[in-house]
Structures are given as C-alpha cells and as structure tokens.
PALUMLO-383485 format. One record per residue (C-alpha): chain; residue number from 1; x, y, z. Coordinates in Angstrom, 3 decimals, always signed. Each point is the difference from the previous one (the first is absolute). Example, Ala and Ser with C-alpha at 12.3 -4.5 7.8 and 13.67 -1.06 7.14 Angstrom:
<sites>
<site><chaine>A</chaine><num>1</num><east>+12.300</east><north>-4.500</north><up>+7.800</up></site>
<site><chaine>A</chaine><num>2</num><east>+1.370</east><north>+3.440</north><up>-0.660</up></site>
</sites>
This chain:
<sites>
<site><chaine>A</chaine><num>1</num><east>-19.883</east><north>+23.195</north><up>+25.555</up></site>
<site><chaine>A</chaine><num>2</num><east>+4.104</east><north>+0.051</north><up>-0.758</up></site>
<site><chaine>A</chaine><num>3</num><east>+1.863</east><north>+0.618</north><up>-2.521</up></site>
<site><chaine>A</chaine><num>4</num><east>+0.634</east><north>-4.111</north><up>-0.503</up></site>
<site><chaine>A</chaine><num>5</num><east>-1.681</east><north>-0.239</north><up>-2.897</up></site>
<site><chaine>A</chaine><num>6</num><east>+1.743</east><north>-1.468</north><up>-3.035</up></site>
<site><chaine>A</chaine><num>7</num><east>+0.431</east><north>+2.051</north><up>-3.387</up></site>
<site><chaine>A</chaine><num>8</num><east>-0.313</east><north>-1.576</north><up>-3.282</up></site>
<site><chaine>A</chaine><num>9</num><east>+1.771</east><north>-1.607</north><up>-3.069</up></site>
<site><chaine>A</chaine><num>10</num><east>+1.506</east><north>-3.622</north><up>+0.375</up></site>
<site><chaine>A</chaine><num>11</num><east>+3.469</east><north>+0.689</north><up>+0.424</up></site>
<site><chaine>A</chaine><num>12</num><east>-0.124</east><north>+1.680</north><up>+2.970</up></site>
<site><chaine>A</chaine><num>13</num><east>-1.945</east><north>-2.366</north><up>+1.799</up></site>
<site><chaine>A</chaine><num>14</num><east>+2.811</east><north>-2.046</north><up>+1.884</up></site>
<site><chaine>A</chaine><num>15</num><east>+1.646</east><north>+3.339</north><up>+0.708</up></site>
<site><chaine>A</chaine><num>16</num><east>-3.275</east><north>+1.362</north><up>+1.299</up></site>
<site><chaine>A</chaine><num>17</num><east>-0.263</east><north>-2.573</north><up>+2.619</up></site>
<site><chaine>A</chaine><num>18</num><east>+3.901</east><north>+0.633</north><up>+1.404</up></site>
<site><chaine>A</chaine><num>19</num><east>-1.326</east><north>+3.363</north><up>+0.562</up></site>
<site><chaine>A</chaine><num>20</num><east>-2.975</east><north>-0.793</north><up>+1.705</up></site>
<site><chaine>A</chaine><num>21</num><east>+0.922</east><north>-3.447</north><up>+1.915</up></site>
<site><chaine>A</chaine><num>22</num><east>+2.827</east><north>+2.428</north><up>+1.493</up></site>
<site><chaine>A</chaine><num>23</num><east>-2.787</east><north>+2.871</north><up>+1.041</up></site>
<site><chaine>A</chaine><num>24</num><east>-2.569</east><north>-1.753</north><up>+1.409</up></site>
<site><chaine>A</chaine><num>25</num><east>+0.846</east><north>-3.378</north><up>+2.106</up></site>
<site><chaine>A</chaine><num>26</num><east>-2.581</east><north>-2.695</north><up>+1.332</up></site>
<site><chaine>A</chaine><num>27</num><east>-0.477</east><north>+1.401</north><up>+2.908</up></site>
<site><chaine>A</chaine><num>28</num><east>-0.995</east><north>+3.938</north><up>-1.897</up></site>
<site><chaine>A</chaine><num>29</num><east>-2.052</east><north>-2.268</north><up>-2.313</up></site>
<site><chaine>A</chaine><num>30</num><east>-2.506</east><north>-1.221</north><up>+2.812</up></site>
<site><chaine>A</chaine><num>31</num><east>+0.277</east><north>+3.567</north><up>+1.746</up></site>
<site><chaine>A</chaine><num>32</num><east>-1.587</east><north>+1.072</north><up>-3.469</up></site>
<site><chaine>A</chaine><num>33</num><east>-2.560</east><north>-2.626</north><up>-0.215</up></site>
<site><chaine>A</chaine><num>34</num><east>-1.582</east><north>+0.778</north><up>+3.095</up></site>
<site><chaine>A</chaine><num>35</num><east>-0.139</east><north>+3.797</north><up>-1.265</up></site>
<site><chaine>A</chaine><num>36</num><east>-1.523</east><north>-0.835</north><up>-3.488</up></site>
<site><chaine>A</chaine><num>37</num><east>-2.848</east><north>-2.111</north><up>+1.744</up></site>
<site><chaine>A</chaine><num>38</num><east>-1.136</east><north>+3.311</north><up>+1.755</up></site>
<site><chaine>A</chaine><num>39</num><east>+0.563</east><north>+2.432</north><up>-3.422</up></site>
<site><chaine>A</chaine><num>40</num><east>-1.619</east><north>-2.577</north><up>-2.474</up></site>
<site><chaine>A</chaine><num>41</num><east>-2.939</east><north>+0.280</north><up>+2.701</up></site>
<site><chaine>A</chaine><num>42</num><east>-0.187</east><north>+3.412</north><up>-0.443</up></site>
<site><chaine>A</chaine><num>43</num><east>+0.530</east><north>-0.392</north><up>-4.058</up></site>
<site><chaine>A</chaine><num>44</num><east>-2.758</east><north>-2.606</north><up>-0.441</up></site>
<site><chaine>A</chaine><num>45</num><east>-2.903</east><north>+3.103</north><up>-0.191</up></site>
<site><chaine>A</chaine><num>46</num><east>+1.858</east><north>+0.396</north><up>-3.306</up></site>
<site><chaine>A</chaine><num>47</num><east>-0.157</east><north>-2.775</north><up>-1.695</up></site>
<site><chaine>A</chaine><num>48</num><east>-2.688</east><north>-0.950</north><up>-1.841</up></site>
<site><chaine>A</chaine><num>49</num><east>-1.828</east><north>-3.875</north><up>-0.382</up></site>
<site><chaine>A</chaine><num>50</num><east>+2.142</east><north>-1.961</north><up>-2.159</up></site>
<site><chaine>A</chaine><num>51</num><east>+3.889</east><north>-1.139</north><up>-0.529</up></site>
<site><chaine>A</chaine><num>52</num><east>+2.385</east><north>+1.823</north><up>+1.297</up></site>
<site><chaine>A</chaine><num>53</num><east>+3.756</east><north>+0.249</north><up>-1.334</up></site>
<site><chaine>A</chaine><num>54</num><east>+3.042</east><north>+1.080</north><up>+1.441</up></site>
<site><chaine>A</chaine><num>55</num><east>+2.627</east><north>+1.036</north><up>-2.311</up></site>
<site><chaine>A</chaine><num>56</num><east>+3.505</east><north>-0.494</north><up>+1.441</up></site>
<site><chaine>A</chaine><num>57</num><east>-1.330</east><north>-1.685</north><up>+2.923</up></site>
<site><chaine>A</chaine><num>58</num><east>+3.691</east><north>-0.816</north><up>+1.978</up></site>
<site><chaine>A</chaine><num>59</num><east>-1.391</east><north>-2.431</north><up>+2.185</up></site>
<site><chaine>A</chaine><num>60</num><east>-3.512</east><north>+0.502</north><up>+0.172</up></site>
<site><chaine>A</chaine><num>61</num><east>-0.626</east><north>+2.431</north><up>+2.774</up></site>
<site><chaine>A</chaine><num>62</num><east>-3.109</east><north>+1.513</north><up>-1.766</up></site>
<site><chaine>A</chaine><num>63</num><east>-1.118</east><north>-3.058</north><up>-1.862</up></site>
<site><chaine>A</chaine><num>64</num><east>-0.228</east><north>-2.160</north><up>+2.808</up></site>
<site><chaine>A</chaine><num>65</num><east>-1.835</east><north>+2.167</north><up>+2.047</up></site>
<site><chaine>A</chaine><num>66</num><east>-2.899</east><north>+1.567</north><up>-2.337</up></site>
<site><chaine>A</chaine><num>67</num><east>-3.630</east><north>-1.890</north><up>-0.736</up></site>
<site><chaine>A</chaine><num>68</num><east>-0.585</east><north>-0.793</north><up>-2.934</up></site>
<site><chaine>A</chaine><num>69</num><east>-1.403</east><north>-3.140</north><up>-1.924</up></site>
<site><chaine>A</chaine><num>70</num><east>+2.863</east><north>-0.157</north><up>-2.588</up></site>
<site><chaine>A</chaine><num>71</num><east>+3.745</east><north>+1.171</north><up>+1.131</up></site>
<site><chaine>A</chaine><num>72</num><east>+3.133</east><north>+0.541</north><up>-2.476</up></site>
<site><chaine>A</chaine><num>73</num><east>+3.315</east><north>+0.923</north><up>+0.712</up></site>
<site><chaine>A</chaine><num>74</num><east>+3.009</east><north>+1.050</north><up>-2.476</up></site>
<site><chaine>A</chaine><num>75</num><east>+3.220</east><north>+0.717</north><up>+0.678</up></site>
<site><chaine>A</chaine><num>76</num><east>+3.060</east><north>+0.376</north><up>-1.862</up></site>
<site><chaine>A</chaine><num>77</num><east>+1.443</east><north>-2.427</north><up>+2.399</up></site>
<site><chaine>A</chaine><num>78</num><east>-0.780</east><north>-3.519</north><up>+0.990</up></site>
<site><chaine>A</chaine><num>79</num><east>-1.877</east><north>+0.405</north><up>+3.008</up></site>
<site><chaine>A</chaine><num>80</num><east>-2.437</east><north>-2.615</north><up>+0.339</up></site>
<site><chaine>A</chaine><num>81</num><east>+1.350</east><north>-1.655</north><up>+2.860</up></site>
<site><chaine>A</chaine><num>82</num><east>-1.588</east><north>+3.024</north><up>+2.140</up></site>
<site><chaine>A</chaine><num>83</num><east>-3.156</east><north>-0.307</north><up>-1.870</up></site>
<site><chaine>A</chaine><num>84</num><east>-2.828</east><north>-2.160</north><up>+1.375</up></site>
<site><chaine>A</chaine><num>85</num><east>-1.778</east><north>-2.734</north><up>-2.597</up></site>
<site><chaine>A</chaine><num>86</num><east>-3.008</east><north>+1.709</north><up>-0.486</up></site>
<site><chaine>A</chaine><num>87</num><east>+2.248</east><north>+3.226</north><up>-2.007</up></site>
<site><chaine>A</chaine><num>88</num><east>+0.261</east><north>-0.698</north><up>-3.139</up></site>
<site><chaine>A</chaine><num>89</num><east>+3.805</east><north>+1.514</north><up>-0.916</up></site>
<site><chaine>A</chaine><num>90</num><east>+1.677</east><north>+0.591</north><up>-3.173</up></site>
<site><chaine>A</chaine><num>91</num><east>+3.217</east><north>+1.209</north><up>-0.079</up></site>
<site><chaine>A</chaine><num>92</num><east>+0.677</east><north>+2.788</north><up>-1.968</up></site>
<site><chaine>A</chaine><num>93</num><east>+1.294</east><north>+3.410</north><up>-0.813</up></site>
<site><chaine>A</chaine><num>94</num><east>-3.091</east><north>+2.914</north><up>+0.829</up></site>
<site><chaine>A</chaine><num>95</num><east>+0.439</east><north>+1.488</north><up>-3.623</up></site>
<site><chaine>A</chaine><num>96</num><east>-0.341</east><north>-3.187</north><up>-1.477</up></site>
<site><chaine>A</chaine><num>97</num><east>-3.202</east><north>-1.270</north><up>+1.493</up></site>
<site><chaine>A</chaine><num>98</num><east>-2.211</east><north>-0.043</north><up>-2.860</up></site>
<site><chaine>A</chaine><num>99</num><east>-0.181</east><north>-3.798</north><up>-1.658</up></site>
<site><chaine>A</chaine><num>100</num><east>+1.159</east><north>-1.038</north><up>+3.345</up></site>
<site><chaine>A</chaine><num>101</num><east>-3.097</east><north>+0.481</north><up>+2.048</up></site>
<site><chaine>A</chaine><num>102</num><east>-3.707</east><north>+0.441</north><up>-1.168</up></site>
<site><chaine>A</chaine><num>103</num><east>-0.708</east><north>+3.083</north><up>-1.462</up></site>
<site><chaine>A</chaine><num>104</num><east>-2.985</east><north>+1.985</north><up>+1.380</up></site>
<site><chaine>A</chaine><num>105</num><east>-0.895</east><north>-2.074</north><up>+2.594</up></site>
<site><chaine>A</chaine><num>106</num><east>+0.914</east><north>+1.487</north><up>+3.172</up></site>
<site><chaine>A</chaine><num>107</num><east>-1.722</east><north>+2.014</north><up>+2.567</up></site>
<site><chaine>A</chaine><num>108</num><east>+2.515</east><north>+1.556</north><up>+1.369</up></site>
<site><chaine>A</chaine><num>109</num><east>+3.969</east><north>+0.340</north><up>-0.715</up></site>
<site><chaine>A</chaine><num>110</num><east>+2.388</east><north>+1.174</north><up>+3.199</up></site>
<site><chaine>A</chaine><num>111</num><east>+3.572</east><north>+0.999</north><up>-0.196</up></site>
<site><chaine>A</chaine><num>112</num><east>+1.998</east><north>+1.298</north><up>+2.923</up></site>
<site><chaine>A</chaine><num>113</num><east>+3.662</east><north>+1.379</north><up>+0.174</up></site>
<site><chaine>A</chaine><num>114</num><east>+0.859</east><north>-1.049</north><up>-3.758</up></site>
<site><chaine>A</chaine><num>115</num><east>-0.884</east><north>+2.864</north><up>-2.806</up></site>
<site><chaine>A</chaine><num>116</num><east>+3.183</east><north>+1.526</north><up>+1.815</up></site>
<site><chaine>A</chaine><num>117</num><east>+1.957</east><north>-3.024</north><up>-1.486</up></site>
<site><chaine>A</chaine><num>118</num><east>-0.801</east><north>+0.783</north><up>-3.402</up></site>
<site><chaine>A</chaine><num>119</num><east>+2.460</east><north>+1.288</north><up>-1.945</up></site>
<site><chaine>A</chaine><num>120</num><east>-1.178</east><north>+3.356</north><up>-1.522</up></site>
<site><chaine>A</chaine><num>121</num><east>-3.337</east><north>+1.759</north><up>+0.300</up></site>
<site><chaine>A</chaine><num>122</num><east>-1.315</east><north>-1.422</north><up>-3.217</up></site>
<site><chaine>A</chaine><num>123</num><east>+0.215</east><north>-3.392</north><up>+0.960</up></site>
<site><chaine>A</chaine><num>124</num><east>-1.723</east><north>+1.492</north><up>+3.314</up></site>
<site><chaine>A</chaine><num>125</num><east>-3.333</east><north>+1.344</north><up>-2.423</up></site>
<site><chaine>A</chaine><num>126</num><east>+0.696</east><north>-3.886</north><up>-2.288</up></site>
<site><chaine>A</chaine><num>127</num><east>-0.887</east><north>-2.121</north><up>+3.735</up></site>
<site><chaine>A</chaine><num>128</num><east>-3.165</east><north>+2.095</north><up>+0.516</up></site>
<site><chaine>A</chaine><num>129</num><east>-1.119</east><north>-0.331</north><up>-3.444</up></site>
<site><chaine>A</chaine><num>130</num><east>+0.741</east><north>-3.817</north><up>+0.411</up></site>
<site><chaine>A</chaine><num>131</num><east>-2.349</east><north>-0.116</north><up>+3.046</up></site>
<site><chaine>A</chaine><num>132</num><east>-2.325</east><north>+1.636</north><up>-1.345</up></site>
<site><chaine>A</chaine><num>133</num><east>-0.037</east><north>-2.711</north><up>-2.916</up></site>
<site><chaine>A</chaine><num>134</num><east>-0.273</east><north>-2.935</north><up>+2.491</up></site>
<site><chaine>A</chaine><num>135</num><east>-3.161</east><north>+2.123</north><up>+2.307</up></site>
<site><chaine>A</chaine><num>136</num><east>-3.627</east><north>-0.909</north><up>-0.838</up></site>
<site><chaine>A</chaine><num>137</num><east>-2.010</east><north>+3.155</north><up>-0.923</up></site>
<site><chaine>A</chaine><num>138</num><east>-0.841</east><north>+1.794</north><up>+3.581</up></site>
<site><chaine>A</chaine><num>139</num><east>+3.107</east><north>-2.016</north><up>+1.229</up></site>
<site><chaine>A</chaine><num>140</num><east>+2.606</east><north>+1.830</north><up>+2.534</up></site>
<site><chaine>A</chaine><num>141</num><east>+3.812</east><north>+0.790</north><up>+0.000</up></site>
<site><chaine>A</chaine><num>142</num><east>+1.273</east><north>+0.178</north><up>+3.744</up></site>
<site><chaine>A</chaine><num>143</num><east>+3.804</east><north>+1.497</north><up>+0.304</up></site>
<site><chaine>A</chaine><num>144</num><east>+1.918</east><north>+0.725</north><up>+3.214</up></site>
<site><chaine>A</chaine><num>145</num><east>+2.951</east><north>+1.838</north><up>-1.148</up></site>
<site><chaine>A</chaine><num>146</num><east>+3.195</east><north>+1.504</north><up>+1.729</up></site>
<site><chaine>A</chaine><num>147</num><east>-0.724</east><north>+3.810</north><up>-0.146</up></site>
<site><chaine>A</chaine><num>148</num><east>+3.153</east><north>+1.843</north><up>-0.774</up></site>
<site><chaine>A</chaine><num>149</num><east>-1.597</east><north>+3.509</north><up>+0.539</up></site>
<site><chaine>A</chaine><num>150</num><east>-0.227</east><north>-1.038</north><up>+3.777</up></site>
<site><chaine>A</chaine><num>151</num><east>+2.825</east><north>-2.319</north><up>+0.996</up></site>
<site><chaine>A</chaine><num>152</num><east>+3.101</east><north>+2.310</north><up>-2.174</up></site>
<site><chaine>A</chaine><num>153</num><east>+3.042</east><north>-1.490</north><up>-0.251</up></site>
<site><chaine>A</chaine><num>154</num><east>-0.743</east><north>-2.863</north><up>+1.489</up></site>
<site><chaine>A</chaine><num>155</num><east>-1.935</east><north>-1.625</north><up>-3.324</up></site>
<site><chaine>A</chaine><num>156</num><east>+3.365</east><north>-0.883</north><up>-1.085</up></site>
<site><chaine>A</chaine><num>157</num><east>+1.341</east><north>-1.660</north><up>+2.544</up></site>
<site><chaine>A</chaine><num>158</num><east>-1.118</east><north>-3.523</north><up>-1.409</up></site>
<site><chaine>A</chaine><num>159</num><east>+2.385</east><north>-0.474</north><up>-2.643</up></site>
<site><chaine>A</chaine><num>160</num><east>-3.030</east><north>-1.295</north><up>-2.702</up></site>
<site><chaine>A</chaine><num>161</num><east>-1.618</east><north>+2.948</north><up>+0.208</up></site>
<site><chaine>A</chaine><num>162</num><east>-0.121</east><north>+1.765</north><up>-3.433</up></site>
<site><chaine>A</chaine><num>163</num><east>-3.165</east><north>+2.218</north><up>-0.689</up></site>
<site><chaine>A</chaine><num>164</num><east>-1.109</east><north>+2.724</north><up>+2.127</up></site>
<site><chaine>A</chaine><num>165</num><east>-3.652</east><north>+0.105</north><up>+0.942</up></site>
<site><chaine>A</chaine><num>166</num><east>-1.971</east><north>+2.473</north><up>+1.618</up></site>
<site><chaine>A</chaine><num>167</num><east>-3.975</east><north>-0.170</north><up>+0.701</up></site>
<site><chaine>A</chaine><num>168</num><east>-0.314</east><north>+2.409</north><up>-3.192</up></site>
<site><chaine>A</chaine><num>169</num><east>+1.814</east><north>-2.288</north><up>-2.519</up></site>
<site><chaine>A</chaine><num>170</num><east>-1.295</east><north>-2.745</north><up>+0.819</up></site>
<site><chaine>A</chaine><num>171</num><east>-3.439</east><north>+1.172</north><up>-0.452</up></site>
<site><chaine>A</chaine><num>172</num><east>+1.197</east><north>+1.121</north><up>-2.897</up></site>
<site><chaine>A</chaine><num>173</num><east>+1.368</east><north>-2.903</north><up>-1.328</up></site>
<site><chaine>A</chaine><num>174</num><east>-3.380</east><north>-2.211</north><up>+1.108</up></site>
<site><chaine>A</chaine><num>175</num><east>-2.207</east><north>+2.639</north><up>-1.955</up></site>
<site><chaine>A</chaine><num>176</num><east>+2.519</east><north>-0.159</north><up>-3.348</up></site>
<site><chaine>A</chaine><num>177</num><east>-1.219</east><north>-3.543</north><up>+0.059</up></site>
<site><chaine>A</chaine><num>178</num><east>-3.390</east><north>+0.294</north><up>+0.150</up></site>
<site><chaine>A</chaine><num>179</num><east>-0.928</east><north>-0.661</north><up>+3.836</up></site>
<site><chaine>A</chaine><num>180</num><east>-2.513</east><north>+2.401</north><up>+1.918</up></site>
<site><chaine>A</chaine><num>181</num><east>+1.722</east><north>+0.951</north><up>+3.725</up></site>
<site><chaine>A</chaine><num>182</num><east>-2.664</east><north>-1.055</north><up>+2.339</up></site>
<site><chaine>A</chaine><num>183</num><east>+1.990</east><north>+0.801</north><up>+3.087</up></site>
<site><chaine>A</chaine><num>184</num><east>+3.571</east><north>+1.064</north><up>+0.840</up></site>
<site><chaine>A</chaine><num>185</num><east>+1.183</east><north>+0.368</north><up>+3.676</up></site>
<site><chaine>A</chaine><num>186</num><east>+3.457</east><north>+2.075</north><up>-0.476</up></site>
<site><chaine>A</chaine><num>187</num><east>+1.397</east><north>-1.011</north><up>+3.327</up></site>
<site><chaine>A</chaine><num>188</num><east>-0.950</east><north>-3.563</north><up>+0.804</up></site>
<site><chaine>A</chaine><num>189</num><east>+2.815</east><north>-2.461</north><up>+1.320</up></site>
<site><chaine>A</chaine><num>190</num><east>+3.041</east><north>+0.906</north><up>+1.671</up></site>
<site><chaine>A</chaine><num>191</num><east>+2.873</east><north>-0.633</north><up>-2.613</up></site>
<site><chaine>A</chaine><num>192</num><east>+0.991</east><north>-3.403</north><up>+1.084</up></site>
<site><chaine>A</chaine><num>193</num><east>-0.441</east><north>-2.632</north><up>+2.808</up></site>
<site><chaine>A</chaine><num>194</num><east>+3.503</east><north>+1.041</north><up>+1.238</up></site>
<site><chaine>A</chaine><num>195</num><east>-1.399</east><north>+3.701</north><up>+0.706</up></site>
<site><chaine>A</chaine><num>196</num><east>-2.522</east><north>+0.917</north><up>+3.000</up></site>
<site><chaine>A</chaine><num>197</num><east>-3.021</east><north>-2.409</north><up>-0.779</up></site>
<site><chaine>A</chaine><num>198</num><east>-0.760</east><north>-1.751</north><up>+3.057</up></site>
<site><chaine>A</chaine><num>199</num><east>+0.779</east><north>-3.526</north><up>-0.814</up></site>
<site><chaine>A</chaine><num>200</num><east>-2.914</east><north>-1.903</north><up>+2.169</up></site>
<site><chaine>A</chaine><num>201</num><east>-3.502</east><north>-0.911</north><up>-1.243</up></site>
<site><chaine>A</chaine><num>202</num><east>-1.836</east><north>+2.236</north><up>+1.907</up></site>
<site><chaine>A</chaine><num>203</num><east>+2.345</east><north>+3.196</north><up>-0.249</up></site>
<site><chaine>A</chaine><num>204</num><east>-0.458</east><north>-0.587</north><up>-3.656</up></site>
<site><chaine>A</chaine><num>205</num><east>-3.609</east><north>-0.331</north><up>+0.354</up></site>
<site><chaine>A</chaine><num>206</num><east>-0.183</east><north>+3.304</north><up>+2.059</up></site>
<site><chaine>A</chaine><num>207</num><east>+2.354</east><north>+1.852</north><up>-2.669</up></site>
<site><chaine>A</chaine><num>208</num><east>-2.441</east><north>-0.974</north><up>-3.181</up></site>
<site><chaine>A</chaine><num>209</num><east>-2.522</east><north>+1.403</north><up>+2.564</up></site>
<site><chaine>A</chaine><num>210</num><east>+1.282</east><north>+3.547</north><up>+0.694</up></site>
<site><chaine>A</chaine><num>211</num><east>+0.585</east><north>+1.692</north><up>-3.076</up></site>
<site><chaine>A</chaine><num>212</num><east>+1.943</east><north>+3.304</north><up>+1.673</up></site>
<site><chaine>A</chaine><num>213</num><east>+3.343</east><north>-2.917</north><up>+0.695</up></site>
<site><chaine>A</chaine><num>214</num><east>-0.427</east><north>-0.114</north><up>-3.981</up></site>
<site><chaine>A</chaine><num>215</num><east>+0.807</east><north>+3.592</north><up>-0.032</up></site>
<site><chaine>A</chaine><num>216</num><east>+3.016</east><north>-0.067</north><up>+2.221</up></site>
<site><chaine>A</chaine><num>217</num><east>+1.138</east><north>-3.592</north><up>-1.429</up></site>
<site><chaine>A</chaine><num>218</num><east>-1.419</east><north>-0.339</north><up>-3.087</up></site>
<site><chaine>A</chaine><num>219</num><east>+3.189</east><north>-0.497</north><up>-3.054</up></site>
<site><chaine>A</chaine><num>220</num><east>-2.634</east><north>-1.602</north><up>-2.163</up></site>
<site><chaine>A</chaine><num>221</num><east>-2.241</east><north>+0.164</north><up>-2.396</up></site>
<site><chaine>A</chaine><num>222</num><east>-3.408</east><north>-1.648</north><up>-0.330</up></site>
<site><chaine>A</chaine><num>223</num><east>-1.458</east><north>+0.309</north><up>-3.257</up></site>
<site><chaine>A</chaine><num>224</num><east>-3.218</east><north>-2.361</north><up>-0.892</up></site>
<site><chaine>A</chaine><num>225</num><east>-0.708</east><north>+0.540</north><up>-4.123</up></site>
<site><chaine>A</chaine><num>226</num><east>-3.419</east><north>-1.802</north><up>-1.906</up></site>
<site><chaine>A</chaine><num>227</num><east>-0.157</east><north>-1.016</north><up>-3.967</up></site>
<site><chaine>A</chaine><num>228</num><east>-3.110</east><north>+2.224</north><up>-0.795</up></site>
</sites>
C-alpha cells in the first residue's frame, strides 16, 4: 500500500533499491507488515482457488500474507531474502515475465504501487496484457494503484513515479487487454503508510471495516479484473 514498489528493466535495479532502502527503513518495513496482514485479509474474498502471483513483490508484504496452495513472487530486484521458502521467486522485470514463469497457470495475479513505475502508458496497457497471458480462464487481476485524480500534486513526489493513473485509465487500460472489471473501489487506501492510516492491527481492521474513512482517506484505487 506505498509507493515502494520497484519499476522495471535491469539496469535500474541497483538504483531502484538506493531509492527505496533510503524511503522506507526496517523499522517502516515492519510498521507495513503488520498493515498488509489486515488488507490482504480483507483482499482474500478476491482471490480465487489456485496460485497466486505477485508481480514486483518488494519484500513480500502481499505474498506472504495471502492463502493460497502455490505462491510466486517477481521482482525486478533480488528480494528473496524477505521471502519465506514456500514462495517460489523469480527475479525479473514485470514486462518480461512470459518464458520466465508458467504461462496460464495462475489464479490470480496482484500488483500494487508499480504500473506508476512504468515508463509510458503503453508499456502500462503491455503489463496488463502480460497478466492476462499468465491468468487461467475465469482467473483475476487485483491492482491497488496510487490515484492521481485524488492525491494532486502529491503523485510526484516519489521521484520514480512516471505515468499518471486515474480510476478511468486504468480501467481503461485493463479492458484494452482483454480483462472484464469485476469490481473497482475508487477510493480505497490512504496514499501511503506515512499518511493517516492508523498503523495498529486493530485500527486497520476497523478502517477495512467502515467504508465512509475510505471516502475521507481513500488515495487509492482498488480494481479486481477476471480473464472471461
């Protein structure tokens, strides 16, 4: 649920993790573990029987938290150190996934806080058509994305940010690839786990809960996509 999540091609990979080692410490990394428990909670209704995959995982905060029978992780970083044993992880840039993980063969595929990395729109539409590629028939697309329609100026103030989203376009650019919205919840998560998100289990618990704090808190997006 932050902006931490790493972009794509190889060369930027050891930059990447500068960036991010300097935004988030140790200490903002457990903070945020305790957090995604509580959301992937709430996101399990959405995710169907059978593997899951996180694409540009950063250390895991989704993967290690959701039920499934069959976990996988990529990253264009190395970030298997974070992972637990039972995630299978293959490191690797988002666009380039296919030949590098089975094709098909997932239930569902979850991204959070990384189309924004991408470098132009295009490449934006090019990840949802890859995901598409790697879903089972009836298998879902889950995206939390930075919302740029509500939080303004302040979408730019990571410096990796490079493609504007709004709730619109990024329906827009699932549907161009041949997903079916099932659900989209405009204002979801507060922008990051710096902003006003209670940071304690239960305060967490009782924000998923009460879906008028979305309103007044909400900076992004839920959108949950099937392959028809």
């Amino acid at each position: 649920m932050d902006p931490d999540r790493a972009g794509r091609r190889p060369d930027l990979a050891s930059e990447l993790g500068g960036v991010y080692e300097h935004r988030f410490s140790d200490r903002d990394a457990r903070a945020k573990d305790l957090m995604w428990a509580e959301v992937v909670r709430y996101l399990q209704r959405f995710v169907p029987p059978g593997p899951v995959l996180d694409i540009a995982c950063d250390r895991g905060d989704f993967i290690r938290h959701v039920v499934a029978p069959e976990k996988w992780a990529t990253d264009i970083r190395d970030v298997s150190q974070h992972l637990s044993p039972d995630i299978h992880f293959v490191q690797a840039d988002g666009l380039d996934l296919p030949g590098s993980v089975p094709q098909g063969h997932f239930a569902t595929v979850f991204m959070s806080n990384y189309l924004e990395h991408l470098p132009t729109s295009a490449a934006v539409i090019r990840q949802f058509e890859v995901a598409y590629g790697l879903l089972r028939k009836g298998g879902r697309v889950i995206v939390l994305q930075p919302n740029i329609r509500l939080v303004g100026a302040a979408y730019w103030d990571f410096i990796d940010h490079k493609v504007a989203l709004t709730e619109r376009s990024l329906v827009e650019a699932a549907e161009t690839s041949g997903l079916r919205t099932d659900r989209l919840i405009v204002r979801f998560l507060p922008y990051t786990t710096k902003s006003r998100l209670p940071q304690r289990a239960g305060l967490v618990r009782a924000y998923l809960r009460f879906p008028p704090a979305w309103r007044l808190l909400g900076g992004q997006t839920l959108y949950v996509g099937s392959r028809p």
